[in-house]
N, C-alpha and C positions, 0 to 999 in steps of 0.2 A: 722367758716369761710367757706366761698363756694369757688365753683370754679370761680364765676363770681364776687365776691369780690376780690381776689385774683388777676384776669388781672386787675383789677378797679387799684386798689397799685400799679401794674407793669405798667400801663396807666400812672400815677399820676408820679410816680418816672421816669418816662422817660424823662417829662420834665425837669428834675434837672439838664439833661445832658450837659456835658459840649463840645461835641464832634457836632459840626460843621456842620456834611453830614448827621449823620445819631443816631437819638434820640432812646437808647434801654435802656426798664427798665426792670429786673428783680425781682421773690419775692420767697420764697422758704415758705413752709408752711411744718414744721415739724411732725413728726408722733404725737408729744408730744400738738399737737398746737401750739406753738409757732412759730412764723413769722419772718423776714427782708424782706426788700427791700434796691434794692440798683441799682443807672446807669451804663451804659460805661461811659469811661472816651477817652479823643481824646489823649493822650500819649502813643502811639504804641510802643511795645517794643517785644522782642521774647519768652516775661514769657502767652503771651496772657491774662496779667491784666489789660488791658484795653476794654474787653470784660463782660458786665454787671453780665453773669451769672456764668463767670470765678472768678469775685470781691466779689462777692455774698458768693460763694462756699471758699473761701479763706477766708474772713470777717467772717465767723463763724469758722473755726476754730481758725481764730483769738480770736473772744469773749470764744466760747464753749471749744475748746482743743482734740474734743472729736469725729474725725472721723465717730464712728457709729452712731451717730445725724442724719443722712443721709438715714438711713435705713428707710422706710417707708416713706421719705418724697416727693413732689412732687413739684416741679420746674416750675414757669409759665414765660416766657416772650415776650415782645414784639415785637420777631421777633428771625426770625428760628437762631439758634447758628449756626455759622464757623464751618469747617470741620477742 
């Protein structure tokens, strides 16, 4: 996987989005290879899980368990994350 496959999925998964004003999709490309993607969602809350690359990063430890998953990997999305 490249880098310009990589925004392609985060391009592609933004449309998914269910959020109204503003379509952001994120993909995480693990050190291992292995990939997700995933959107924002429009349900605002004060966990910031409604931010695509905030669901992204939660969603895998969901699936993996496994915190250092993270090491090496690299984070693409389609618009700059919230402070």
């Amino acid at each position: 996987m490249n880098h310009i496959e990589m925004m392609k999925r985060a391009e592609g998964i933004a449309k998914t989005s269910t959020c109204p004003s503003r379509q952001v999709g994120a993909s995480v490309l693990l050190d291992n290879g292995q990939w997700s993607s995933i959107a924002n969602d429009c349900e605002y809350n004060s966990t910031n899980n409604h931010h695509a690359e905030a669901r992204l990063v939660r969603w895998n430890f969901v699936l993996h368990g496994d915190r250092g998953q993270f090491k090496g990997a690299t984070l693409y999305t389609t618009c700059r994350p919230c402070v």
